[in-house]
Biopython code that builds the backbone (N, CA, C, O; Angstrom):
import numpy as np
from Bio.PDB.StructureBuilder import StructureBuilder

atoms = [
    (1, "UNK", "N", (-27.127, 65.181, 68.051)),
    (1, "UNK", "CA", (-26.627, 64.339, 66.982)),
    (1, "UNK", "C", (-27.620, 63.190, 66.778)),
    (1, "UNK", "O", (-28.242, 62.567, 67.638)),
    (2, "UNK", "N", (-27.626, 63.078, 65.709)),
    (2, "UNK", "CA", (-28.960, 62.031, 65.039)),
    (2, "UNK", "C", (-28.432, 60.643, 65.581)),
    (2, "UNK", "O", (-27.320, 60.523, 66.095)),
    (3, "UNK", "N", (-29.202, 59.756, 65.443)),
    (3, "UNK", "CA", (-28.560, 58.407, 65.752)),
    (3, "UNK", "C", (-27.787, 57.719, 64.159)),
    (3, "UNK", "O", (-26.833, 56.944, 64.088)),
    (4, "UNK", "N", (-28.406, 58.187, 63.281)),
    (4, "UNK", "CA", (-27.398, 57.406, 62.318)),
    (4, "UNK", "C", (-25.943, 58.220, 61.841)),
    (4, "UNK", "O", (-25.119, 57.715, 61.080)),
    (5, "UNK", "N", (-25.817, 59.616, 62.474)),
    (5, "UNK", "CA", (-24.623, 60.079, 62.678)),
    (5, "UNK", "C", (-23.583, 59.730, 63.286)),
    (5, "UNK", "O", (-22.428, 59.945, 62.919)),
    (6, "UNK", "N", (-24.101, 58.910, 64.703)),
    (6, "UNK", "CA", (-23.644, 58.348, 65.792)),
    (6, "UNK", "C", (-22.983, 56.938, 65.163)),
    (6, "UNK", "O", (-21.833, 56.531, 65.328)),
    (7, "UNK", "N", (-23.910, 56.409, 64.502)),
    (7, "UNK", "CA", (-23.266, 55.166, 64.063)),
    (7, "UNK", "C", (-22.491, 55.068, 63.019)),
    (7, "UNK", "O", (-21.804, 54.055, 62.893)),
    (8, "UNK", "N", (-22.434, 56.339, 61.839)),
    (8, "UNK", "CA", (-21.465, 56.837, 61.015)),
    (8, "UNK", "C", (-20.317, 56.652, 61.808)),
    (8, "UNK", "O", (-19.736, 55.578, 61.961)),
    (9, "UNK", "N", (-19.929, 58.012, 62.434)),
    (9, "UNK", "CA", (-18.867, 58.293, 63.393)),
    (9, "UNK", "C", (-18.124, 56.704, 64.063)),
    (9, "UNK", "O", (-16.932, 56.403, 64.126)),
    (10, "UNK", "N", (-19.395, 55.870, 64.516)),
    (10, "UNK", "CA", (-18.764, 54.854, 65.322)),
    (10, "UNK", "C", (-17.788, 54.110, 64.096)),
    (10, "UNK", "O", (-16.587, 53.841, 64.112)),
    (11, "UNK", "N", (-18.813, 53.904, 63.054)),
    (11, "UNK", "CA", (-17.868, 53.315, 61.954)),
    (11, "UNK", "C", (-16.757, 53.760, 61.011)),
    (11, "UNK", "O", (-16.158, 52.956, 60.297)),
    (12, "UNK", "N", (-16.458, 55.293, 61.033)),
    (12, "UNK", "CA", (-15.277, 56.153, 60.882)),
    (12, "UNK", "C", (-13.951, 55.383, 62.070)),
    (12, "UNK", "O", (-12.870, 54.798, 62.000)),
    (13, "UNK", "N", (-14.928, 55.871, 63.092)),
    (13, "UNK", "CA", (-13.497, 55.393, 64.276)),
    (13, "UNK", "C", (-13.235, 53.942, 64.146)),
    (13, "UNK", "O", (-12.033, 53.755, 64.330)),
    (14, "UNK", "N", (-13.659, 53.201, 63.983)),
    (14, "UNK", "CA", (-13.519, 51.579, 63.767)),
    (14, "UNK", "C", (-12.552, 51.509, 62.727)),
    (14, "UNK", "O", (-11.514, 50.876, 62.920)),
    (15, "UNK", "N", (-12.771, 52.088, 61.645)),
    (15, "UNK", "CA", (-12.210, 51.584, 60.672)),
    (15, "UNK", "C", (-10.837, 52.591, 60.620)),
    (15, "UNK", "O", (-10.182, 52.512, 59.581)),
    (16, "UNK", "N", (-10.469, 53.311, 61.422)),
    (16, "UNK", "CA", (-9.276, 53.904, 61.678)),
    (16, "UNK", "C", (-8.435, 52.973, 62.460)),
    (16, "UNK", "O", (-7.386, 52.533, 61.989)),
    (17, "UNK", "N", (-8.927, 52.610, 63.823)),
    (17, "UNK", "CA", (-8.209, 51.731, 64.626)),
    (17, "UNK", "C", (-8.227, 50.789, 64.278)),
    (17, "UNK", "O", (-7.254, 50.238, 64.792)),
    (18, "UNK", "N", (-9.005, 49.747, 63.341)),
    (18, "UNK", "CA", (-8.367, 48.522, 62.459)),
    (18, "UNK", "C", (-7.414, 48.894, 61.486)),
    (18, "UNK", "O", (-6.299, 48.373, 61.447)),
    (19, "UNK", "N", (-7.827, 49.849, 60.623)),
    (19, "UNK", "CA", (-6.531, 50.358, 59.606)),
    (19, "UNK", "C", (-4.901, 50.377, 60.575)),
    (19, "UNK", "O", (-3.837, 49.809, 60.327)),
    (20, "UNK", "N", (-5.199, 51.051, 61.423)),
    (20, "UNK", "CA", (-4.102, 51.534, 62.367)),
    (20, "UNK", "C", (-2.957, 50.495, 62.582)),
    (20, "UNK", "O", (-1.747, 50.453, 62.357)),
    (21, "UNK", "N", (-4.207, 49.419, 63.294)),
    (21, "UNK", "CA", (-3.512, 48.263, 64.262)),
    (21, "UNK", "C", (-3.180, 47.103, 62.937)),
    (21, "UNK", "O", (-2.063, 46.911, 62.456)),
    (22, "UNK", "N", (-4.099, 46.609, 62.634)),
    (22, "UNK", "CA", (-4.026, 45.324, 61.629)),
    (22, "UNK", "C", (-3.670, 45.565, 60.429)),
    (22, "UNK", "O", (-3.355, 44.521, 59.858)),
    (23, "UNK", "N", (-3.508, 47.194, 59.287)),
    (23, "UNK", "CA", (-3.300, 46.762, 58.488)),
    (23, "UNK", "C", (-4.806, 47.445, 57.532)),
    (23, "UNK", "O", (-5.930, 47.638, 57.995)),
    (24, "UNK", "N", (-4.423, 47.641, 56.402)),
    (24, "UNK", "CA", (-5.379, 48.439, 55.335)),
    (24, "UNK", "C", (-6.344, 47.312, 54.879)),
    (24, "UNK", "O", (-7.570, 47.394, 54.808)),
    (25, "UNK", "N", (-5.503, 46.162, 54.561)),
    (25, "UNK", "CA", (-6.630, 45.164, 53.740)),
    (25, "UNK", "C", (-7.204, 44.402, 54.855)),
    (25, "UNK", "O", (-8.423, 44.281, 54.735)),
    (26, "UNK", "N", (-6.574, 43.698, 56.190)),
    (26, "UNK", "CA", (-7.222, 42.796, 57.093)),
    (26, "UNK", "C", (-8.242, 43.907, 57.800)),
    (26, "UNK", "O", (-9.292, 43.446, 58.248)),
    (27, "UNK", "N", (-8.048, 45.102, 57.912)),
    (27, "UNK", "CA", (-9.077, 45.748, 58.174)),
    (27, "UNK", "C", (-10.291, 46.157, 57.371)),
    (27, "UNK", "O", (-11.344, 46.406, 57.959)),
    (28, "UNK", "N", (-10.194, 46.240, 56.037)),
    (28, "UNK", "CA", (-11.113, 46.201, 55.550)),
    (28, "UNK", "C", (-11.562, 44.735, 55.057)),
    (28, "UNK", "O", (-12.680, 44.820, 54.550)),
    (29, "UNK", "N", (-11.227, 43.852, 55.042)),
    (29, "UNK", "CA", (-11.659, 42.293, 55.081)),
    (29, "UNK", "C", (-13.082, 42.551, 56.432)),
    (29, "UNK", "O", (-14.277, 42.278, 56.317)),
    (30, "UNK", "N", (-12.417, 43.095, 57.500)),
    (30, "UNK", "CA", (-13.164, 42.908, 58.803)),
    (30, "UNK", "C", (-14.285, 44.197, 58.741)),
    (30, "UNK", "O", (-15.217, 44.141, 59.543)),
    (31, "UNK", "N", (-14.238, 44.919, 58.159)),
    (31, "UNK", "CA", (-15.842, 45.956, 58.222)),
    (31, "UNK", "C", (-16.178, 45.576, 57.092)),
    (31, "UNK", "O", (-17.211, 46.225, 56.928)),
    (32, "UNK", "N", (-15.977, 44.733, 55.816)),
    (32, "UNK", "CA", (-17.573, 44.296, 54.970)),
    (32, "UNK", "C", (-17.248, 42.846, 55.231)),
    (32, "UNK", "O", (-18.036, 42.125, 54.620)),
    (33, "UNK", "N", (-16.565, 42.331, 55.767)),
    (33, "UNK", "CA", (-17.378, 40.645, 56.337)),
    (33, "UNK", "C", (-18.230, 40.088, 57.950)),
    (33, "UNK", "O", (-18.730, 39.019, 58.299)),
    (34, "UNK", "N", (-18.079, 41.277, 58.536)),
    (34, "UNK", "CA", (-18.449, 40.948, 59.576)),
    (34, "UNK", "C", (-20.049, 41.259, 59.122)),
    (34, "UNK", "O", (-20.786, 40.331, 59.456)),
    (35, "UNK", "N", (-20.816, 42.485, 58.358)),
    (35, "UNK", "CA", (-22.195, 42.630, 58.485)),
    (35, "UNK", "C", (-22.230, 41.736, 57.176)),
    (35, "UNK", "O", (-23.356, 41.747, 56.679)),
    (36, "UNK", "N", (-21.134, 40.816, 56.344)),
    (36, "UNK", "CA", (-22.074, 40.275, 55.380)),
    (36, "UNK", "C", (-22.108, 38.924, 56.234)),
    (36, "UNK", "O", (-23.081, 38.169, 56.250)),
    (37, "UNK", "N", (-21.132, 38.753, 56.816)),
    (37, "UNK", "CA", (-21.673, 37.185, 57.909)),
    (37, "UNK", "C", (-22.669, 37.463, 58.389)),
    (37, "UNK", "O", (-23.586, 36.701, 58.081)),
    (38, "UNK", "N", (-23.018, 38.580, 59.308)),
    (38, "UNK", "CA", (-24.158, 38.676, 59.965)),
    (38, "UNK", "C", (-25.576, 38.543, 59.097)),
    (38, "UNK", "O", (-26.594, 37.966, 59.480)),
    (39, "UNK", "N", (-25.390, 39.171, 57.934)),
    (39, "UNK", "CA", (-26.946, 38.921, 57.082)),
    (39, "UNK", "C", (-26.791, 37.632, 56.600)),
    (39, "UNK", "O", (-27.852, 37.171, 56.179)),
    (40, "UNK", "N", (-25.836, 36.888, 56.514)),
    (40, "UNK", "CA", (-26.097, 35.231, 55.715)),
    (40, "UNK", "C", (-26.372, 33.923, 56.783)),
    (40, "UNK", "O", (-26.471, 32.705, 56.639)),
    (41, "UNK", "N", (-26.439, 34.868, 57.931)),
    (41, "UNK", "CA", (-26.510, 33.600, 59.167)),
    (41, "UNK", "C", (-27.918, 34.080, 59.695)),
    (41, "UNK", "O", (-28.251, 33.629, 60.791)),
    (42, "UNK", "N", (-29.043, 35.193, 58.862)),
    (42, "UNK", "CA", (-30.278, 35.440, 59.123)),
    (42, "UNK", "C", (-31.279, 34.253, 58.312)),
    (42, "UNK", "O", (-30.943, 33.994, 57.156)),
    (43, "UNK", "N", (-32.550, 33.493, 58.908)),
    (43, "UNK", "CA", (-32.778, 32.966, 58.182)),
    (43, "UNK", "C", (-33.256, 33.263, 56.686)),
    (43, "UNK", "O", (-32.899, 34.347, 56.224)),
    (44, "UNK", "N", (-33.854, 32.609, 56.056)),
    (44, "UNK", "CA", (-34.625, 33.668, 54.688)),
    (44, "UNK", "C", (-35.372, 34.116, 55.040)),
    (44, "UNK", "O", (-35.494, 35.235, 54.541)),
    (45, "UNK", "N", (-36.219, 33.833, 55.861)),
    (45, "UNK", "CA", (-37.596, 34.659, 56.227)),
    (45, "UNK", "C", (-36.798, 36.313, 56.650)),
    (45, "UNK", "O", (-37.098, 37.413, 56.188)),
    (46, "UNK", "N", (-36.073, 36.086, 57.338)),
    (46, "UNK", "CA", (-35.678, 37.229, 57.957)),
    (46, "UNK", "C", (-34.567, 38.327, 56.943)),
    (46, "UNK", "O", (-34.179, 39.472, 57.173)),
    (47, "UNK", "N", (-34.348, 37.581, 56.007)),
    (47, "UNK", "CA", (-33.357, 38.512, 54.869)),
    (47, "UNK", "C", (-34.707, 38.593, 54.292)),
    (47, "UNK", "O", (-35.248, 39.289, 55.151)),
    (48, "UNK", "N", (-35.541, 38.370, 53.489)),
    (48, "UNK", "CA", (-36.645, 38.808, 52.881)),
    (48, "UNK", "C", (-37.083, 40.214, 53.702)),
    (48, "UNK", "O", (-36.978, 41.296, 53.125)),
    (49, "UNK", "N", (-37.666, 40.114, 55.323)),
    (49, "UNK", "CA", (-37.668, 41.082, 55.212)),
    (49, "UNK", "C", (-37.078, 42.049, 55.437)),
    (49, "UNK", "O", (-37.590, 43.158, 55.280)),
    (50, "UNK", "N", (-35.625, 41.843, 55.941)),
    (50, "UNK", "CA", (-34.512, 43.142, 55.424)),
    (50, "UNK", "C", (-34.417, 43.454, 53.972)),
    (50, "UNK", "O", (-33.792, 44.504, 53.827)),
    (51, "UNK", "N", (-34.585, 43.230, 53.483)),
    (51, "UNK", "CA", (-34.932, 43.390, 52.218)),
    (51, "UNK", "C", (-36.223, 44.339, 51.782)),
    (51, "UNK", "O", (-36.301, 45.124, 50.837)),
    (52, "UNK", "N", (-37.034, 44.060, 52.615)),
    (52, "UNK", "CA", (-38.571, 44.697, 52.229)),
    (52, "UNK", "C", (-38.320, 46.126, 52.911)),
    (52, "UNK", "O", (-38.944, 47.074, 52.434)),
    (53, "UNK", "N", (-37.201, 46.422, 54.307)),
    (53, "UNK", "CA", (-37.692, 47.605, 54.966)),
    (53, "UNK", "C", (-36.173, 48.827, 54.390)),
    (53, "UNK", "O", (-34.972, 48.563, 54.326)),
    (54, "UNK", "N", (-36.782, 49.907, 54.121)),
    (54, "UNK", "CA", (-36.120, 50.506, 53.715)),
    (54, "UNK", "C", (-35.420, 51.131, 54.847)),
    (54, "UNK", "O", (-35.750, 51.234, 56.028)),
    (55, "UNK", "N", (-34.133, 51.615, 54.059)),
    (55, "UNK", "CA", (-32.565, 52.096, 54.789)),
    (55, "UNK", "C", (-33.612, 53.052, 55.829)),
    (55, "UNK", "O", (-33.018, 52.572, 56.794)),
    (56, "UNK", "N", (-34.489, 53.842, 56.387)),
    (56, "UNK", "CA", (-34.800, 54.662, 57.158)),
    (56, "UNK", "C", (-35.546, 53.744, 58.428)),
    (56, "UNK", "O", (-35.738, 53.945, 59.628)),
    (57, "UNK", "N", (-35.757, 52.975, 57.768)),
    (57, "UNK", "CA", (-36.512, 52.197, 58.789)),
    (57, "UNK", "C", (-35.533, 51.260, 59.445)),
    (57, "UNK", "O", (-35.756, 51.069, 60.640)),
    (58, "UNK", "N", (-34.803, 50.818, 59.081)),
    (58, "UNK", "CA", (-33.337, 49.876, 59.795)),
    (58, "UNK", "C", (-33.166, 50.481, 60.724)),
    (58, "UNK", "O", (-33.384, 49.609, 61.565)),
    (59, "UNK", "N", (-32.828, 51.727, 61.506)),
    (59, "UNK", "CA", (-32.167, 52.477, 62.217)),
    (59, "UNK", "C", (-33.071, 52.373, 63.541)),
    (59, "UNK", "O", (-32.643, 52.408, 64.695)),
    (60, "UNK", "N", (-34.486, 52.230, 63.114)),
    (60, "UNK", "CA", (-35.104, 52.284, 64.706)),
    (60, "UNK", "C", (-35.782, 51.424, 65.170)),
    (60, "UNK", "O", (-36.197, 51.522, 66.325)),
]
sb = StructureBuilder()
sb.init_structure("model")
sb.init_model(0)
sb.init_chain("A")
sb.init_seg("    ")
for serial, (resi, resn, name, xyz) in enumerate(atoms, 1):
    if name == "N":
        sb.init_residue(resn, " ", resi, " ")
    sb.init_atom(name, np.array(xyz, "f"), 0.0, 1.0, " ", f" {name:<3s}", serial, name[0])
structure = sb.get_structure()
């Protein structure tokens, strides 16, 4: 299994057991705010170049 399969899957199961436990909307509040907090607390230098490297290159 590829590694970005792996992290698919991880984020399938995540977002089942938040749906599950917390609820449809507080769970999805919590899988697109947690990686958009994480990119707005990068400095600019560092969102520029997430920005520059493409989706294949993120992964490794």
């Amino acid at each position: 299994m590829s590694t970005r399969a792996k992290v698919a899957a991880a984020g399938v199961v995540a977002a089942v057991v938040l749906f599950w436990t917390i609820g449809f909307w507080p769970g999805l509040l919590v899988l697109i705010g947690v990686p958009t907090a994480a990119y707005f607390m990068l400095d600019p230098s560092q969102r520029r170049r997430m920005k520059g490297l493409s989706r294949k290159q993120i992964g490794r």
